[in-house]
C-alpha positions as CSV (number, residue, x, y, z in Angstrom):
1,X,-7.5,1.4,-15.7
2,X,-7.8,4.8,-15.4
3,X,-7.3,6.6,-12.4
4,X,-7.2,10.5,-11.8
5,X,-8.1,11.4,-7.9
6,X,-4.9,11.4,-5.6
7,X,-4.2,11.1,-2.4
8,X,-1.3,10.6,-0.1
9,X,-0.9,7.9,2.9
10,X,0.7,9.3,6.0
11,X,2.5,5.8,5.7
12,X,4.3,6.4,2.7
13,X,7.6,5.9,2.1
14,X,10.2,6.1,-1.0
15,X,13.4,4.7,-1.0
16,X,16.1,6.3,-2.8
17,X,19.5,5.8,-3.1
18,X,19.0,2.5,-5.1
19,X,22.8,0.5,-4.5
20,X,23.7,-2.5,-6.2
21,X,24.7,-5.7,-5.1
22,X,25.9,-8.4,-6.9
23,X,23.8,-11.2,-7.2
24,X,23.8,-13.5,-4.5
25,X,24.2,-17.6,-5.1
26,X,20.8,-19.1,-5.8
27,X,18.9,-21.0,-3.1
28,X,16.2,-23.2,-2.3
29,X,14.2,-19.9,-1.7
30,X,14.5,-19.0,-5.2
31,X,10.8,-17.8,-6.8
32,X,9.4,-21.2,-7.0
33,X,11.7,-23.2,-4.4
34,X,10.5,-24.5,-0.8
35,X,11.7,-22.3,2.2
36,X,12.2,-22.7,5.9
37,X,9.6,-21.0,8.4
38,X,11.5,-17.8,10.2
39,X,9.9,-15.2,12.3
40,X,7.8,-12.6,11.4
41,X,9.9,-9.5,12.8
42,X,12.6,-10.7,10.3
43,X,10.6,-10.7,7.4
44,X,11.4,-8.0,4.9
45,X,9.0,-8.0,1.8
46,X,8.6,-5.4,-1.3
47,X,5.7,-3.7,-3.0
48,X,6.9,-2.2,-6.3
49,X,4.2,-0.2,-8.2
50,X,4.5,1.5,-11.9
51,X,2.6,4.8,-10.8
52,X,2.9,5.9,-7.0
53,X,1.1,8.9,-7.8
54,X,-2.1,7.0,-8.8
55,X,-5.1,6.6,-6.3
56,X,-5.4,2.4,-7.1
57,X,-2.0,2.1,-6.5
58,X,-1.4,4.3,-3.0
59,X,-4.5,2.2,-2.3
60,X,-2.5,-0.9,-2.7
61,X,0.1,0.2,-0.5
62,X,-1.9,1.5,2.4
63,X,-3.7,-2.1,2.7
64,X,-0.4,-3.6,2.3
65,X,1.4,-1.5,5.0
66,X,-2.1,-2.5,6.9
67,X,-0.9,-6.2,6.2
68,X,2.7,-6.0,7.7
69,X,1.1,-4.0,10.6
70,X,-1.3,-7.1,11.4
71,X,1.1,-9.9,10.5
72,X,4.5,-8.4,12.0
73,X,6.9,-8.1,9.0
74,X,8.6,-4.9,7.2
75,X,7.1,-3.9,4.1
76,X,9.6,-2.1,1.9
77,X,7.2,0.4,-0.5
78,X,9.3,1.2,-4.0
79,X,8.1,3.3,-7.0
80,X,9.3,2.0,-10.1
81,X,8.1,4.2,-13.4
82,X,10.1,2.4,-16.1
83,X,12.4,-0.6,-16.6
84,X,15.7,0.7,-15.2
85,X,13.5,1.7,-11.7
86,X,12.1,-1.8,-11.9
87,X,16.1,-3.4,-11.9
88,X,17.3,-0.8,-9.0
89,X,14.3,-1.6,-7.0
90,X,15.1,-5.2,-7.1
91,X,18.9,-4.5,-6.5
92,X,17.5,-1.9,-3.2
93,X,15.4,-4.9,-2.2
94,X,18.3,-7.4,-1.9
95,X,20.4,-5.2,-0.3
96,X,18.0,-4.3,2.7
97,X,17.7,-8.0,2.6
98,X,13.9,-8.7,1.6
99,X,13.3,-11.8,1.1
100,X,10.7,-11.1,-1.9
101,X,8.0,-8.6,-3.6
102,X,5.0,-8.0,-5.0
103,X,5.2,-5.9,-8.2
104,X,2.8,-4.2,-10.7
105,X,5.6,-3.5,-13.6
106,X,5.1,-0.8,-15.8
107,X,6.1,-2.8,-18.6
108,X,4.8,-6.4,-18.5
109,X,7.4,-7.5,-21.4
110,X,9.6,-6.9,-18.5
111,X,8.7,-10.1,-17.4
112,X,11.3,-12.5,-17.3
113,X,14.4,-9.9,-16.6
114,X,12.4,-9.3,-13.4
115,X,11.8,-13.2,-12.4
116,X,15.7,-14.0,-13.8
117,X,17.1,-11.0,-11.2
118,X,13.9,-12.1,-8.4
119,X,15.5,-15.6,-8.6
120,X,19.5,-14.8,-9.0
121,X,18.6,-13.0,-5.1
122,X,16.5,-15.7,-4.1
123,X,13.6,-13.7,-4.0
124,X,9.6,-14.7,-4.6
125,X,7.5,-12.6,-7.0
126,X,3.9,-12.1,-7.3
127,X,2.4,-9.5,-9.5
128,X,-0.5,-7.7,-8.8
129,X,-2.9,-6.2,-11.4
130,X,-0.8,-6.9,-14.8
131,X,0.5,-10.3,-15.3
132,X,3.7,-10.8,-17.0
133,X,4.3,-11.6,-20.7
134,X,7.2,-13.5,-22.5
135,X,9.1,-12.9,-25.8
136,X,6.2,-14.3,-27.6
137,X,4.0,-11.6,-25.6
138,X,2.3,-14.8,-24.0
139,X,1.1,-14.6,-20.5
140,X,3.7,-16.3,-18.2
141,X,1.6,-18.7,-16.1
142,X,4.2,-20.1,-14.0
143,X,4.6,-16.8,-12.0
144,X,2.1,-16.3,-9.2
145,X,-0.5,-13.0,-9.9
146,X,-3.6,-11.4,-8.2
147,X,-5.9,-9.7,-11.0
148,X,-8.6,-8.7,-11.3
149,X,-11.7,-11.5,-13.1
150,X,-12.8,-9.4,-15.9
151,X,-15.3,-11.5,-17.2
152,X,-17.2,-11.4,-13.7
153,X,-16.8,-7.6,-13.8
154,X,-18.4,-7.1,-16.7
155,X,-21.0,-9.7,-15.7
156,X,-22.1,-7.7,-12.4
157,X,-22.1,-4.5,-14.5
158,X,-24.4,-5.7,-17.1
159,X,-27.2,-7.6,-14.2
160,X,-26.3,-4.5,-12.4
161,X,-28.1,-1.6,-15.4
162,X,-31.2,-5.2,-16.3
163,X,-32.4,-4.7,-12.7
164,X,-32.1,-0.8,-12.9
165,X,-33.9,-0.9,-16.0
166,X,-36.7,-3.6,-14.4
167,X,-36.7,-1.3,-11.2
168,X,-38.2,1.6,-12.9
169,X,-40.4,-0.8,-14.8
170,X,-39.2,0.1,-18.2
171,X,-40.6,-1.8,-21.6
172,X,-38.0,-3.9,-22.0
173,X,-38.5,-4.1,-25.9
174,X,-38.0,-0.2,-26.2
175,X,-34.6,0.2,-24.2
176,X,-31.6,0.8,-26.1
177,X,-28.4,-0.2,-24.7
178,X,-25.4,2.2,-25.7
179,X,-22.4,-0.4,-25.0
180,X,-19.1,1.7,-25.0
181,X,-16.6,-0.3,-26.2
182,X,-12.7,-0.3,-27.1
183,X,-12.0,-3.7,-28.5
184,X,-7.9,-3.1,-28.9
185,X,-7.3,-3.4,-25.1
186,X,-8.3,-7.1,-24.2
187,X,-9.2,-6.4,-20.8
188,X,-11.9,-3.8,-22.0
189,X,-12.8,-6.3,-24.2
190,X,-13.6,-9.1,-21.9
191,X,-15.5,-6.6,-19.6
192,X,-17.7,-5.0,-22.3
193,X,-18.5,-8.7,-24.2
194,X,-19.3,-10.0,-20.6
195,X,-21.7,-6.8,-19.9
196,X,-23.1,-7.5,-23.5
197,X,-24.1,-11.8,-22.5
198,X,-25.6,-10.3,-19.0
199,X,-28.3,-8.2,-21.2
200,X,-29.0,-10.9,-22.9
201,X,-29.5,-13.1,-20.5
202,X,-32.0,-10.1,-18.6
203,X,-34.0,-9.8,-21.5
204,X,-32.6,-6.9,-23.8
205,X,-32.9,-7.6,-27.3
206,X,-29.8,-7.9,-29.0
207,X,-31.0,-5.5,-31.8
208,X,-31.4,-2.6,-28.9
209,X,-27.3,-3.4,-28.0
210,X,-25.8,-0.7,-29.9
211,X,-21.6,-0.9,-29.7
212,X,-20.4,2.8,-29.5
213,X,-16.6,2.3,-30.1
214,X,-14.1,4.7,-28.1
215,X,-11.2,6.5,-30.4
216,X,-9.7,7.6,-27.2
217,X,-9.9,6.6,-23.8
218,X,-11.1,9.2,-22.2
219,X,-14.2,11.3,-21.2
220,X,-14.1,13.3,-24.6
221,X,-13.6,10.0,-26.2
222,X,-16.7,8.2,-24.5
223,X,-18.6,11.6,-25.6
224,X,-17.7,11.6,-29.2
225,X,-18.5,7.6,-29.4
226,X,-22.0,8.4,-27.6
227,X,-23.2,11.2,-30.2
228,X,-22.3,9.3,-32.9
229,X,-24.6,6.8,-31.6
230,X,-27.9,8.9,-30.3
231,X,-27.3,10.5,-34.2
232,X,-27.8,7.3,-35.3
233,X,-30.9,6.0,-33.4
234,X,-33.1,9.1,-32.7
235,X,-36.1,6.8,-32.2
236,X,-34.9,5.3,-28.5
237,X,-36.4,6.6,-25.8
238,X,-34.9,5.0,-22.8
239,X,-31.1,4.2,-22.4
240,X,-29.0,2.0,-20.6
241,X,-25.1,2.6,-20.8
242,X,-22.3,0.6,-20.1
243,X,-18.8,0.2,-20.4
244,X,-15.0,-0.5,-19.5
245,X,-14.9,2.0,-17.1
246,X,-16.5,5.0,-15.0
247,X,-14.6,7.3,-18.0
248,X,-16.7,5.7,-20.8
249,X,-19.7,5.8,-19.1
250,X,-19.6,9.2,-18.1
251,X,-18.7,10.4,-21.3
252,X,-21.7,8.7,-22.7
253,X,-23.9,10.2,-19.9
254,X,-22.4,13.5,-20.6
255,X,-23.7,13.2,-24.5
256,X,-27.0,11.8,-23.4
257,X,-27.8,15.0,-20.8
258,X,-27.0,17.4,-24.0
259,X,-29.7,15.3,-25.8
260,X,-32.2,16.0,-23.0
261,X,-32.0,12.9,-21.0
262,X,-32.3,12.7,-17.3
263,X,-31.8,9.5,-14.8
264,X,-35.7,9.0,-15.3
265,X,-34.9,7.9,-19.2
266,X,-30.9,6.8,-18.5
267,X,-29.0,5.0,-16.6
268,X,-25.0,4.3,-16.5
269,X,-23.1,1.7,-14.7
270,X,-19.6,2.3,-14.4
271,X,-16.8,0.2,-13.5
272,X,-13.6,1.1,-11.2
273,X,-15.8,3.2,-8.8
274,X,-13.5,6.2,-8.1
275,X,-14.4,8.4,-11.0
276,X,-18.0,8.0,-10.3
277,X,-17.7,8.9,-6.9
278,X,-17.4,12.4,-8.0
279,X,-20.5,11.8,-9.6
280,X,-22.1,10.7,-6.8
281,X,-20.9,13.9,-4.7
282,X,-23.1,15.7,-6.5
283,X,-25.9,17.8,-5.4
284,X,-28.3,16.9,-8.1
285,X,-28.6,13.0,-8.9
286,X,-27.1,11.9,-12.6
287,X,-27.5,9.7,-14.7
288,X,-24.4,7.6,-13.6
289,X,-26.1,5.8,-11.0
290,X,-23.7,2.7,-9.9
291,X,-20.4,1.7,-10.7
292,X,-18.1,-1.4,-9.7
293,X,-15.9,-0.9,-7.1
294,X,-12.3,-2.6,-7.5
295,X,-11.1,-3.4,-4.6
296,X,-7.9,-2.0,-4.6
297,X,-7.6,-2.7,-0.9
298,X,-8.3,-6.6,-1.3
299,X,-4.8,-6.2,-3.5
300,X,-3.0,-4.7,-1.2
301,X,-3.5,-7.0,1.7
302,X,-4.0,-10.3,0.4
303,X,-1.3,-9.7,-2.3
304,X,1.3,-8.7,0.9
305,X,-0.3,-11.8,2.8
306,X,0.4,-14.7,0.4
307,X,3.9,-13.4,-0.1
308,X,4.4,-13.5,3.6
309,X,3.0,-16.6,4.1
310,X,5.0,-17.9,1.3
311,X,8.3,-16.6,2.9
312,X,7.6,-17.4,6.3
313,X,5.9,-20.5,6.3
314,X,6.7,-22.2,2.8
315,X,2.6,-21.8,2.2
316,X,2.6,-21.4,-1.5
317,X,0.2,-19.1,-3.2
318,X,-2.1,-20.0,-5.9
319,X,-1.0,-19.3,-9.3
320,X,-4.2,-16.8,-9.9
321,X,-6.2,-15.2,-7.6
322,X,-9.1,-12.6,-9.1
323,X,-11.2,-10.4,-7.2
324,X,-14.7,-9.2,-8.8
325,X,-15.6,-6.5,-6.8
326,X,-19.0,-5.0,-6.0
327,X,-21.5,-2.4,-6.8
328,X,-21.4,1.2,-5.1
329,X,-24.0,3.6,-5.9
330,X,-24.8,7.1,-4.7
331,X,-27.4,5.8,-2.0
332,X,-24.6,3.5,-0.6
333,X,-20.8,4.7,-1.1
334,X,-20.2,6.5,1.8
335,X,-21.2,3.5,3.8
336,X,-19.0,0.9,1.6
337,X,-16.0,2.7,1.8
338,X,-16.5,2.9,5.0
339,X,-16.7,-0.2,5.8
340,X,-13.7,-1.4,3.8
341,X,-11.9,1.8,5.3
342,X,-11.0,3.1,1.7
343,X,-10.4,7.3,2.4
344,X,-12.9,9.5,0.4
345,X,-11.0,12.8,-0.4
């Protein structure tokens, strides 16, 4: 996921000065153990996140800091930007005495050092966007995580450009679907194949779905795929364009406006929803027309919720949890964020 705006909460807070304490014995409130109800005001909980300079993740920790306002417990916020960071962060936790945290690592082969230290200090984990791996680089099940459903992403996103398409009464035999994909990252994979079965299932031929693969991630990446592409099938006269995120699709867009289309012959739907909210800032509409918002904010809370119900009242979470966010467009954001009280810089 990539994310480029930033912004600063008033709430935040680093912690430095990351001490060690030795490990303390094992109890019954150990990762996956029972535990006795206390009250809230003694509740200290962590948020550990792998890029504190990223929008999605100060996000995170402005709905979680919401969460311990509304609830009553201390919410300890802690950058940790490699594997070391990860280890002091845990050690800081314990000695300020939280009881557990919620972590996106930044490596997820990190895994099981994390949950063997989380459960030396008695501490509950749940990770939030990337789930942890094993040595055999096998999702580790038995550890509680909030994601994201990329199938149901990807899903939205593709119904999301057939009724576009259907709005402006387009022959839906003539419109050529430019389906940026980058099939080494399975997460992109899942979203762009799930985009792919929703056209399918509108009514776009599968010999219009053209795959324009991504060499980089990137806006020059999306742009290059895209050209290649339009090159290729000169004779298509309306596009739809989809990908893994707002970056490939405004690439693509980007290469379609230099080949003389406008949003009355294309149409993008993105997916994150904070890269095409500059493109919705815009004076003059483009052809990147929706995107799906993630609801960063929904991580946030609910991730800091079921850990504090967990500690305080024994309530265990679900294993996996998956949001699937929703559709923003340039008719509607202001009001959306709004209403979820996401900041717009």
């Amino acid at each position: 996921m990539k994310l480029t705006s930033l912004f600063w909460c008033s709430s935040l807070a680093l912690f430095v000065g990351f001490g060690c304490n030795p490990p303390a014995e094992k109890t019954a409130e150990a990762t996956g153990g029972a535990s006795k109800p206390v009250a809230a005001n003694d509740i200290k909980l962590g948020y550990i996140v792998k890029q504190p300079e990223e929008r999605w993740f100060q996000i995170e920790w402005m709905f979680a800091d919401k969460c311990a306002k509304d609830k009553g417990f201390t919410l300890l916020k802690l950058p940790a930007q490699d594997g070391d960071k990860v280890m002091a962060a845990i050690d800081n936790l314990n000695a300020q005495g939280a009881k557990g945290f919620v972590i996106c690592t930044p490596d997820v082969r990190l895994g099981p050092a994390i949950l063997k230290k989380a459960e030396g200090y008695g501490m509950k984990v749940i990770t939030v966007d990337d789930q942890f791996v094993d040595a055999d680089n096998k999702i580790m099940a038995n550890v509680h995580h909030m994601g994201l459903s990329a199938d149901k992403i990807g899903q939205l996103s593709g119904q999301t450009l057939v009724n576009m398409a259907k709005d402006k009464k387009w022959p839906m035999d003539k419109v050529g679907v430019c389906l940026v994909t980058f099939d080494e990252l399975d997460t992109a994979k899942t979203r762009t194949d799930n985009i792919e079965k929703a056209l399918l299932e509108g009514g776009i031929p599968k010999a219009m779905i053209f795959h324009a693969p991504q060499k980089t991630t990137d806006v020059p990446g999306s742009l290059d795929a895209a050209n290649i592409l339009l090159t290729q099938h000169p004779e298509v006269k309306y596009w739809l364009v989809g990908g893994m995120n707002d970056t490939a699709v405004i690439g693509a867009v980007r290469a379609m406006e230099q080949r003389g289309f406008t949003p009355e012959t294309c149409i993008g739907n993105g997916i994150n929803g904070t890269e095409a909210v500059e493109e919705f800032k815009k004076a003059k509409a483009t052809s990147v027309f929706s995107s799906v918002l993630m609801r960063a904010d929904e991580h946030g809370y609910k991730s800091a919720e079921m850990l504090y119900e967990w500690v305080k009242d024994g309530k265990e979470p679900p294993m996996d949890t998956r949001t699937e966010g929703l559709i923003v467009s340039r008719d509607n954001y202001l009001a959306k964020f709004k209403e979820l009280g996401i900041p717009i810089e």
